[in-house]
C-alpha positions in Angstrom: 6.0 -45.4 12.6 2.7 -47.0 13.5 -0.8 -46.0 12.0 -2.0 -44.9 16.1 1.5 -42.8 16.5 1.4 -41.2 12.8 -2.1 -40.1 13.7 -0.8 -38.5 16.9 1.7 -36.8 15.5 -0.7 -35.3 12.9 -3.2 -34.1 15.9 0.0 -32.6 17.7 1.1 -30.3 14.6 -2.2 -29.5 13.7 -3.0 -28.2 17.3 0.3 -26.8 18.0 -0.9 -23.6 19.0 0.7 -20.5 19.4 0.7 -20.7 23.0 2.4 -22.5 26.9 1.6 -24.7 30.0 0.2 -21.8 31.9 -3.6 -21.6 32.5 -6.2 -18.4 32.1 -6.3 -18.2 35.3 -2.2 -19.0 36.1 -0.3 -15.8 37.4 2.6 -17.1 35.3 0.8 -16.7 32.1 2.1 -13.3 31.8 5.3 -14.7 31.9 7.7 -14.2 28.8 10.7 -16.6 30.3 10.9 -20.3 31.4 9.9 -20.9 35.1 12.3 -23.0 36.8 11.6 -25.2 39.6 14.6 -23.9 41.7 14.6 -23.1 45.3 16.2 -20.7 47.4 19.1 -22.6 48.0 19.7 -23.2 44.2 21.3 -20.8 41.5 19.6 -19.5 38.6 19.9 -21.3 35.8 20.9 -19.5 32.4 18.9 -18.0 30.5 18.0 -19.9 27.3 18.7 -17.7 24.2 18.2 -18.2 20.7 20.4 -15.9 18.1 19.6 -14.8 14.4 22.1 -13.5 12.1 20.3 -10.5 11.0 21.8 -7.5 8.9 22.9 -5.4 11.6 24.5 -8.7 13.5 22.9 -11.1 15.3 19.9 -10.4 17.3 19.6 -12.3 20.8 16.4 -14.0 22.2 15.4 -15.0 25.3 13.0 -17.9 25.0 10.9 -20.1 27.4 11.7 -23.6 25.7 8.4 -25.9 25.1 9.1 -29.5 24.2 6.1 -31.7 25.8 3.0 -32.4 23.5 0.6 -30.3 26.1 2.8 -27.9 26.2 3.8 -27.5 22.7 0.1 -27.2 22.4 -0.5 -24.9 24.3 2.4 -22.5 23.7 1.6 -18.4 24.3 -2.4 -18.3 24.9 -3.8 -16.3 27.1 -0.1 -14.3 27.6 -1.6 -10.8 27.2 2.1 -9.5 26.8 5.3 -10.4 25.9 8.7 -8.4 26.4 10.5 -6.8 23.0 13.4 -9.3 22.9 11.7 -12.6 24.4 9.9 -15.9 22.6 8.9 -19.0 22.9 11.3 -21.9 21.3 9.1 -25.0 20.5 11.6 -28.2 20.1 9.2 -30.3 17.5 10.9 -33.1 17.7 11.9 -34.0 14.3 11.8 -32.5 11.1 8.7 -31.9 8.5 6.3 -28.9 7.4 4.4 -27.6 10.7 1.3 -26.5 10.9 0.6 -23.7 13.7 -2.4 -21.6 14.7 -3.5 -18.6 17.0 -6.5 -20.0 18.9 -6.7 -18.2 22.1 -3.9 -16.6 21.2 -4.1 -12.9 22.2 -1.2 -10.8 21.0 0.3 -11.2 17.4 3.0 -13.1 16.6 5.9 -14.0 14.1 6.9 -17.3 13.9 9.7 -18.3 12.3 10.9 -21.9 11.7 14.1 -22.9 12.0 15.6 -26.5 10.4 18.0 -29.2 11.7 20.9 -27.4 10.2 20.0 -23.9 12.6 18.9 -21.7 9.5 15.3 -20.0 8.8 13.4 -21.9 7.1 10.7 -19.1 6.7 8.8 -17.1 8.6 5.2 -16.6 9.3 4.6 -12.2 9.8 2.5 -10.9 12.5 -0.5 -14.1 12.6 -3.5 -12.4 13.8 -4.2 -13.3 17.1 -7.6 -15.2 18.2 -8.1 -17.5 14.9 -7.9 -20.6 13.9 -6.0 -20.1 10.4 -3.5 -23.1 9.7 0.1 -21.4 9.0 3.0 -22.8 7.7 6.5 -22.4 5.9 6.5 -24.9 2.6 9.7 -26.4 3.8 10.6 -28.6 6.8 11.6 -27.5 9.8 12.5 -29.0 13.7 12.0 -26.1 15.2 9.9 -22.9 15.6 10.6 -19.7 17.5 7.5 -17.0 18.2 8.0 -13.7 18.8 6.3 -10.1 19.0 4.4 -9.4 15.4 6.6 -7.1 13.8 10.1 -8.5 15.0 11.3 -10.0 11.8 10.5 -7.1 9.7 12.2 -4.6 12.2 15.2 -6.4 12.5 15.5 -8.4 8.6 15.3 -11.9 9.8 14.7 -13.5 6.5 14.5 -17.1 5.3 18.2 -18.1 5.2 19.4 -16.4 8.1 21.6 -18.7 10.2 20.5 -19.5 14.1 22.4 -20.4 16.9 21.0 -21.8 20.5 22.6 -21.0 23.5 21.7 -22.8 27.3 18.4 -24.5 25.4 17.7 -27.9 27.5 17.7 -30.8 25.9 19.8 -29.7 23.0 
């Protein structure tokens, strides 16, 4: 990797924010699910869903999937709420220890990071919201999943836990 791109990638995880393309001001920043450009004419395309293997079985996820460096960015600020059983799926791009933060970020979050072989890596409990505290799981990871504060204690998703993806473009 070149000096320039290494130094891009280092600005990208240290400002992934907990957050998603949607502006302040953007009536879809409420939204919990990926926006789609269909039309009328088209059919809805499947949900994307992400499953843990939790105690009681797995646990299903619906996730808007980020993948884009302004979006990965940008991720869930400014979403004031987000439903019980939804997240946001960020697809890194390639495995190593990620750095994620709640700027402008206004409701807390889990975040749980998943490796290249679908297991938890580790999980990040309920980040306060508005702050700019670096967190982190001290093991590698390609992917991370947010969702509500509170989710993986309620349901025992736990470091280990296998994952599975289901409908998740570009997978």
């Amino acid at each position: 990797m070149r000096p320039t791109s290494l130094v891009l990638v280092t600005a990208l995880a240290l400002g992934a924010a907990c957050s998603s393309g949607a502006r302040p001001d953007d009536p879809a920043a409420n939204s919990t699910t990926m926006t789609s450009t269909q039309t009328a004419n088209q059919p809805a395309a499947k949900a994307a869903k992400v499953y843990l293997t939790t105690p009681s079985g797995e646990r299903a996820v619906e996730v808007e999937v980020v993948a884009t460096p302004p979006k990965i960015e940008r991720g869930l600020m400014y979403r004031q709420h987000m439903d019980a059983d939804a997240g946001m799926l960020f697809l890194m791009g390639h495995e190593q220890v990620w750095t994620f933060w709640m700027h402008n970020t206004l409701i807390p979050l889990d975040m749980i990071f998943i490796t290249k072989e679908l297991t938890v890596a580790g999980v990040v409990d309920r980040a306060e919201p508005q702050t700019d505290i670096l967190r982190k799981v001290n093991a590698p990871s390609t992917y991370v999943l947010e969702v509500n504060g509170g989710y993986c204690a309620s349901h025992g998703v736990i470091a280990g836990a296998r994952v599975r993806f289901e409908n998740v473009p570009g997978l």
